[in-house]
Phi, psi and omega in degrees: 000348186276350190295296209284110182271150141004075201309134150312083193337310189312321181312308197289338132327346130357126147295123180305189205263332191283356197286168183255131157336143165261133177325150159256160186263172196303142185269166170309132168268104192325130156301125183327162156248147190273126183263122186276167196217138175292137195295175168253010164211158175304179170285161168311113181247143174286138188238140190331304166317304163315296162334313146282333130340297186294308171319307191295325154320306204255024168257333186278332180222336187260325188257330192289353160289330158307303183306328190272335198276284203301340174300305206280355191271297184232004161257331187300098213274150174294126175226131154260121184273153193214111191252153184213136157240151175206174168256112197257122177282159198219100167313142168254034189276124168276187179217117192300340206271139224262322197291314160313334150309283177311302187313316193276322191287327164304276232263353168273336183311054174284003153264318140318313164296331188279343182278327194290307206299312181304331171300286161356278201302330189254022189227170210305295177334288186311327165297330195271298186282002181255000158279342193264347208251328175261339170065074179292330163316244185001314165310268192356296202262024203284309184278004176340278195349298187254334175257096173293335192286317167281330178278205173247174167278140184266149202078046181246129194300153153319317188270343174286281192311323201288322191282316179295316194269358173297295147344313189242009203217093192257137170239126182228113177236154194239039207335308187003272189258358162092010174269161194269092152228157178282101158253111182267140168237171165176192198255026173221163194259294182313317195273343162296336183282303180278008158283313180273354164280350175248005147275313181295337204285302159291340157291334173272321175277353181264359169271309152340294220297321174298279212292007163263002139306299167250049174275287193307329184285320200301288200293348151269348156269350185249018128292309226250324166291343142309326189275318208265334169298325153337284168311267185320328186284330180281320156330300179278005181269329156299322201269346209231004169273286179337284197318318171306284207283339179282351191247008162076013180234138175279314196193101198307332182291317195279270206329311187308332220272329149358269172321310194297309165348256163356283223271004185267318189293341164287302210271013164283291184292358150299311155312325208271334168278337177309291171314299171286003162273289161347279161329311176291322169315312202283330188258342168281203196241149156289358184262348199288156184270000153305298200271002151246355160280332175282339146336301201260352152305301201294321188287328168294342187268333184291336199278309202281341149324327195313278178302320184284354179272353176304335193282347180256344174311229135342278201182167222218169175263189196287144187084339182274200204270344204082186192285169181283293231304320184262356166261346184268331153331298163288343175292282176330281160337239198347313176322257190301001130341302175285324172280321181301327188296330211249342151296332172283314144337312192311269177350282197296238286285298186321282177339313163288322186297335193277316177319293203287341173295301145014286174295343168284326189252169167285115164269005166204143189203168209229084208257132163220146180272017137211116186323147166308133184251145190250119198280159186239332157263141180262146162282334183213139036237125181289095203323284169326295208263002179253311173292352190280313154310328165280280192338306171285352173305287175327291238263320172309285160304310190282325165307305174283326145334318189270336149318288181323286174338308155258001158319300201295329187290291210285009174252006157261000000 
């Protein structure tokens, strides 16, 4: 028994016979081979073309910015600005007179004057009288020598001078609200103050000047309309003189109540002969000589009863005045002719007088809300921002040049 070895662990450690195979692993797949690939350009050398870039640079942009630099430092003369603003104002006062209305109703349109002062203020008449009175050549062109650029030329023509001053004389307008302002520059701080006090100065007179246009339109029409109620009134006061005299009557209402008198008092003493004829009849004879005088009474008050009622009638006898019907008719006509002439007369005498009180005050005047100012520093030619503007210019062209340049290279 001692023979008999041990069962072998290992066997029994064994897989039974029935287990499935273990996988082998995959095989490796062989590395691509690396192909070489050629850079796509050499390295960078400097080259004759750089060089000239760099040359172009510093002829195209670094010195003419010098030149502008060493200008604007030291030849380039100091301007001092001077501002001024206004308005143009209006009385609002009213007026019962219609004409007065229309006047007011002109003169409100302060935005239009401000559209005229602006036009005004940029035109040539003006430039022209405030050269004769400051001799604005001469201001101008005084730093020529040393600033060309900025002075004017001297000896320069109305249309030169007209364009320089469009330049030194910047206006900021508001249609809106109709304000104004001015800004004058030049190379003296006093003669900019005194350019703009004599631009408000010409501007308050070209606003007199509308409103005494149409001052003036108002108080001609309300003139001329007085003269023709005038005219007309004397006309119907002559026509109703005429009338008077031709028909010997003042006032056909009186003469009527007159006549109706006259004629109710015949037909009283008419009555009263009638009745005492009647009477006389009873106790007389027809041959008695009463009762043919009371005949020819009663036949007289009838002929004059006759006649005076002809007179309201028809016609009249050859000589008399003619029927009432037609003198209190023309009569009447004239009347109101005449009240009309003379209302109408009223009406324009009112009309003139407000006009012409009207015409004593300013109905438009030029109010400003800041005075000409006088400067203590100059402001222009702003120095920084004008070279800063070459620069980019420069700097801007030479960039597209160097474009152009290698476009043109690189399509040979």
């Amino acid at each position: 028994m001692n023979d008999q070895s041990p069962p072998d662990q290992t066997a029994k450690a064994a897989p039974p016979a029935t287990a499935a195979p273990a996988k082998a692993p995959p095989a490796k797949k062989p590395a691509p081979k690396k192909i070489p690939v050629a850079p796509p350009a050499p390295p960078a050398r400097p080259r004759r073309r750089h060089l000239g870039i760099l040359v172009s640079f510093l002829f195209l942009v670094l010195a003419p910015l010098g030149v502008a630099a060493y200008y604007l430092w030291t030849q380039a003369q100091d301007q001092y600005a001077s501002s001024v603003a206004f308005t143009v104002r209006r009385e609002e006062a009213p007026s019962a007179v219609d004409l007065l209305g229309g006047l007011t109703n002109l003169s409100s349109a302060s935005s239009s004057d401000s559209d005229v002062l602006f036009e005004f203020i940029q035109s040539q008449e003006l430039v022209g009288k405030i050269d004769e009175r400051l001799d604005l050549r001469g201001l101008y062109a005084a730093p020529y020598e040393t600033d060309p650029i900025f002075a004017l030329v001297p000896g320069a023509s109305i249309e030169d001078l007209l364009d320089y001053w469009r330049r030194m004389v910047q206006i900021s307008y508001a249609p809106g609200t109709g304000l104004i302002e001015v800004q004058v520059r030049s190379f003296d701080p006093q003669i900019s103050k005194r350019i703009a006090e004599e631009i408000f100065a010409e501007s308050s007179r070209m606003i007199n000047a509308l409103s005494a246009i149409a001052r003036e339109d108002a108080m001609r029409y309300a003139r001329e309309e007085l003269a023709a109620a005038l005219t007309q009134l004397s006309t119907a006061r002559q026509a109703l003189t005429a009338f008077r005299s031709r028909n010997q009557i003042v006032n056909p209402d009186a003469d009527i109540q007159v006549q109706m008198g006259l004629l109710g008092s015949l037909q009283q003493m008419l009555g009263r002969e009638l009745i005492d004829y009647d009477l006389l009849r009873e106790t007389a004879r027809d041959d008695d000589p009463r009762v043919v005088q009371a005949e020819r009474r009663i036949a007289a008050i009838r002929e004059r009863i006759r006649e005076e009622r002809l007179k309201f009638g028809s016609g009249g006898s050859e000589g008399e005045a003619g029927d009432y019907a037609d003198v209190v008719a023309e009569f009447e006509r004239l009347t109101v002719e005449r009240e009309f002439a003379e209302n109408k007369y009223t009406s324009a005498l009112s009309n003139f007088d407000a006009a012409q009180a009207n015409a004593q005050r300013q109905s438009r005047y030029l109010a400003a809300f800041v005075q000409p100012t006088l400067a203590e520093s100059p402001e222009y030619p702003r120095r920084e921002l004008i070279l800063g503007l070459c620069a980019l210019l420069l700097f801007g062209s030479w960039c597209i040049l160097v474009l152009v340049y290698y476009s043109l290279r690189d399509r040979r």
